[in-house]
C-alpha positions, 0 to 999 in steps of 0.5 A: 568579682572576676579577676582581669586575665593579664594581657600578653606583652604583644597585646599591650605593645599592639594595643600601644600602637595603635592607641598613640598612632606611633606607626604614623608618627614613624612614618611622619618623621621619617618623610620629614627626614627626607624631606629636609635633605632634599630641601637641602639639596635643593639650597646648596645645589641650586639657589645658592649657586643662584645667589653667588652669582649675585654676590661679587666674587661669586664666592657664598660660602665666605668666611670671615674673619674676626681675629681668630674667629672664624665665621661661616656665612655661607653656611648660615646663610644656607641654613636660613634658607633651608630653615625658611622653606621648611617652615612655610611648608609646615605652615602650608601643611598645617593650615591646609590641614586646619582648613576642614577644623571647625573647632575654636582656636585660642 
C-alpha cells in the first residue's frame, strides 16, 4: 500500500483557490464595493438634490426632533434609495444570469 506524499502548503492553498473560486468571489466583492459607493454618489449628488427641490423648504437632510431625540430623515431617506437601487440591480443580475437555468426551482 503506498503512502499519499504530503502536499506542499502552496499546493494546498492554490488547490483552495481554485477549488472555491475565492479569486472571483474577491473580485466580486470588490466590484460590489465600488459599485454601492458610486450608487451612492449618484443618490446624494443627484436625486436628492432632485427631491429636495420638491419638498418645501428644500432642505432633505431634515432632522426632526422628538424630545431629545434626534431623528436624520434625510439620511434615511437617502439610504432607502440607495438600498432600493441596489437590489433591483441584483435582482436584474440574478435573473438575467438565471435566465439560461434550466434547472427547477423551488
Amino acid at each position: 500500500m503506498a503512502i499519499p506524499t504530503p502536499k506542499g502548503f502552496i499546493d494546498e492553498f492554490t488547490e483552495f483557490l481554485l477549488k472555491y473560486q475565492v479569486i472571483g468571489l474577491a473580485v466580486a466583492f470588490i466590484i460590489g464595493a465600488a459599485a454601492t459607493k458610486m450608487v451612492t454618489a449618484t443618490v446624494t449628488d443627484i436625486i436628492m438634490p432632485i427631491i429636495a427641490v420638491l419638498i418645501p423648504g428644500g432642505d432633505w437632510s431634515q432632522v426632526v426632533q422628538a424630545g431629545p431625540i434626534k431623528f436624520l430623515v434625510g439620511d434615511f431617506v437617502g439610504s432607502l434609495i440607495d438600498f432600493i437601487i441596489i437590489a433591483l440591480v441584483v435582482f436584474l443580475v440574478v435573473k438575467f444570469l438565471m435566465k439560461g437555468d434550466t434547472s427547477k426551482k423551488v
